[in-house]
C-alpha positions as CSV (number, residue, x, y, z in Angstrom):
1,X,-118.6,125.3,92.2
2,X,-122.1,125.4,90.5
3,X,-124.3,127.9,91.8
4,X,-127.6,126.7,92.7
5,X,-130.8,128.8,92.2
6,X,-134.5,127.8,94.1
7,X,-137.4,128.8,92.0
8,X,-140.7,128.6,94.5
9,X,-144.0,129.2,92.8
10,X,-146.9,131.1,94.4
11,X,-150.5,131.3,93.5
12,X,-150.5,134.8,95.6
13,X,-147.9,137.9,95.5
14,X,-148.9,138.4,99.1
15,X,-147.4,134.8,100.0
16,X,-144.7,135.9,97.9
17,X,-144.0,138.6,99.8
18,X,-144.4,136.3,103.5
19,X,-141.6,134.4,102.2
20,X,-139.3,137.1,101.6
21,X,-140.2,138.8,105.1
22,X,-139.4,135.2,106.3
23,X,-136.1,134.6,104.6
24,X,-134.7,138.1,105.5
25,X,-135.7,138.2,109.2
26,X,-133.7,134.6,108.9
27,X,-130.6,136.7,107.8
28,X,-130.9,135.9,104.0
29,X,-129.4,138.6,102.5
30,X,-131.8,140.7,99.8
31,X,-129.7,140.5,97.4
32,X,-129.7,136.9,96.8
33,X,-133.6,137.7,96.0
34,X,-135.8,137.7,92.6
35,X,-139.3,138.1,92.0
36,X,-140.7,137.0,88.4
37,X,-144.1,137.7,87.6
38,X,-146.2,138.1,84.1
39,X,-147.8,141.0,85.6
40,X,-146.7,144.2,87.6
41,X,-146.5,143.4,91.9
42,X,-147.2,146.5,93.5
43,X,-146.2,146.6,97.0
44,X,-145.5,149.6,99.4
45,X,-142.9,149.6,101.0
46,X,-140.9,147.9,98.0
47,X,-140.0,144.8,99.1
48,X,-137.0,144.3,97.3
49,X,-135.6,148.0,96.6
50,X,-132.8,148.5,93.9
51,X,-131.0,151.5,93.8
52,X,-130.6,152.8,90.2
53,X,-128.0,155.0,89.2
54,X,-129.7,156.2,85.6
55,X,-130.8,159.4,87.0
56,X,-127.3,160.5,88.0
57,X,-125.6,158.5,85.0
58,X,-128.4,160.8,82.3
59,X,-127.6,164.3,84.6
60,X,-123.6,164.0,83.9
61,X,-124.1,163.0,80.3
62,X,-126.1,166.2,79.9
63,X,-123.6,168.0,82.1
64,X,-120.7,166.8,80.0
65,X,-122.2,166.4,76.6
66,X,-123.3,170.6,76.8
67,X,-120.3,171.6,78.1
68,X,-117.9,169.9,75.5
69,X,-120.5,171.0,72.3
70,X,-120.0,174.5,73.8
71,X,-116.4,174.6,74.2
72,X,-116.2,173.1,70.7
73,X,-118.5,176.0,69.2
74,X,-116.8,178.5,71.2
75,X,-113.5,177.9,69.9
76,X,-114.4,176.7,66.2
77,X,-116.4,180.9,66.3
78,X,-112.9,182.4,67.4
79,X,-110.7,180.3,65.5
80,X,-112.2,180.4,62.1
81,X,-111.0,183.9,60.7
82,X,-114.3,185.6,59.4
83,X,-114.9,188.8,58.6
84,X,-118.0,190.5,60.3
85,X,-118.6,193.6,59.6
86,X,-118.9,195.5,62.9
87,X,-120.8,192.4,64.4
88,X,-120.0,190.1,67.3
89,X,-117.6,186.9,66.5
90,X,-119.8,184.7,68.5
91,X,-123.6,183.9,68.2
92,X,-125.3,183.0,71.2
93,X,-128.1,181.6,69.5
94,X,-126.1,179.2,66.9
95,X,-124.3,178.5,70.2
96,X,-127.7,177.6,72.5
97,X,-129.1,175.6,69.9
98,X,-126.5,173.1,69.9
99,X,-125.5,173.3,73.2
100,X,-128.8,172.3,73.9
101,X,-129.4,169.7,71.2
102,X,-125.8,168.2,72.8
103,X,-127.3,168.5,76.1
104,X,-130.2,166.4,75.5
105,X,-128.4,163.9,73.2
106,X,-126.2,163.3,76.0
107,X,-129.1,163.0,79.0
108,X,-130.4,160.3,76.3
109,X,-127.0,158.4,75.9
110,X,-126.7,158.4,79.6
111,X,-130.0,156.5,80.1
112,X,-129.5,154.5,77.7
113,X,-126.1,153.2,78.7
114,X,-127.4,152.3,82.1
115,X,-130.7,150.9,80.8
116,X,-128.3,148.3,78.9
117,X,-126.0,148.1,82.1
118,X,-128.7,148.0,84.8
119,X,-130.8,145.3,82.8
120,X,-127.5,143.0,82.8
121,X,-126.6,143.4,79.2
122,X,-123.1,143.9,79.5
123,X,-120.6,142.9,81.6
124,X,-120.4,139.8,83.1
125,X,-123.2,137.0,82.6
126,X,-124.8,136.2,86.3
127,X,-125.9,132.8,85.0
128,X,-128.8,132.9,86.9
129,X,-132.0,131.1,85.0
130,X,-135.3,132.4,83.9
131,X,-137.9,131.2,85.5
132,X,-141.0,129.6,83.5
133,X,-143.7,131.8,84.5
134,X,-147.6,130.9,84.8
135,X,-150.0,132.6,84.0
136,X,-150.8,133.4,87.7
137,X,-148.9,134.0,90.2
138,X,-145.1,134.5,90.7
139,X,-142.3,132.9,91.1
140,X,-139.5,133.8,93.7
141,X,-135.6,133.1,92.9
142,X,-133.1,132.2,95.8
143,X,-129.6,132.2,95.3
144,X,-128.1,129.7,97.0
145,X,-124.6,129.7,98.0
146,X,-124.3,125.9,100.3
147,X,-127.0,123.4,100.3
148,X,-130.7,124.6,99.1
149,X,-132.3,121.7,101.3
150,X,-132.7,124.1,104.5
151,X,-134.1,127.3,102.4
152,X,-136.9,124.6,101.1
153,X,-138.6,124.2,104.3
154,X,-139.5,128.3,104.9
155,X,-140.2,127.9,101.0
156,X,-142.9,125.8,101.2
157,X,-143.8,126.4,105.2
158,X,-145.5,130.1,103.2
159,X,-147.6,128.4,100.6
160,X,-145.0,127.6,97.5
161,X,-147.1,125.1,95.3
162,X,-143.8,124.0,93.8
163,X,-140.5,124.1,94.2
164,X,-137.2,123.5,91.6
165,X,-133.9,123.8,92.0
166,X,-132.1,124.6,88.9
167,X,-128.8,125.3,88.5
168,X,-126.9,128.3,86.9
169,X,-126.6,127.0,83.7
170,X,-130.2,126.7,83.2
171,X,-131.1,123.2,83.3
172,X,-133.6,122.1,86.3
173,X,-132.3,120.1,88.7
174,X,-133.9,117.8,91.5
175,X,-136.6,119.7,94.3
């Protein structure tokens, strides 16, 4: 089965924003939801919230990244057989500086593995199309999962100038 996308373009974010209110209190689940726009759409509250996991994701890299690089210089300082004259075997500041460089390189590789996984870059393709965007205005995306003919009539009832149904592969369909 093909799945079918609704692109509905709006002069105005705020109508936008009506037709999402109106498909949700309709039971239309979030999720199913994009709004594409050349230019930022503030709103408050968010109207479509996504949880992002890059805080956490960039905490444990630093977490495990410092830990390791100081286990690893820990050991490498007792196992190499030096001779010190009287002074300690270990160095706490040879050991801070890379535990913190390590720390930091791994905060960095932890945001940037869920900046590439959040933005859809890996894993598997959704399908779903790009809308062409004007120059004003926005343009919402509905998944659909049955037949898009019933999700038109909200569409349009909140001020969509025009309507296309497209399907996952990219190519536009019939409105």
């Amino acid at each position: 089965m093909t799945r079918q996308y609704l692109h509905a373009e709006y002069r105005r974010p705020q109508d936008a924003i009506a037709a999402i209110e109106a498909l949700t209190e309709a039971g239309f689940p979030k999720s199913a939801l994009e709004l594409y726009s050349r230019r930022p759409v503030e709103t408050d509250p968010p109207v479509l919230p996504r949880r992002s996991r890059m805080s956490l994701v960039a905490v444990l890299g630093a977490i495990t990244a410092g830990s390791v690089s100081t286990a690893l210089v820990f050991w490498a300082q007792l196992d190499y057989p030096l001779v010190t004259g009287g002074m300690p075997i270990t160095s706490g500041w040879a050991t801070g500086v890379v535990t913190f460089e390590a720390t930091m390189a791994g905060a960095v590789l932890g945001i940037l593995f869920m900046l590439i996984w959040e933005a859809g870059l890996v894993g598997s393709p959704s399908g779903a199309p790009v809308p062409d965007l004007p120059e004003e205005g926005v343009v919402l995306q509905v998944k659909c999962e049955g037949d898009s003919a019933a999700l038109q009539r909200p569409l349009s009832d909140t001020g969509a100038s025009r309507i296309e149904a497209v399907k996952a592969s990219g190519r536009p369909g019939t409105s």
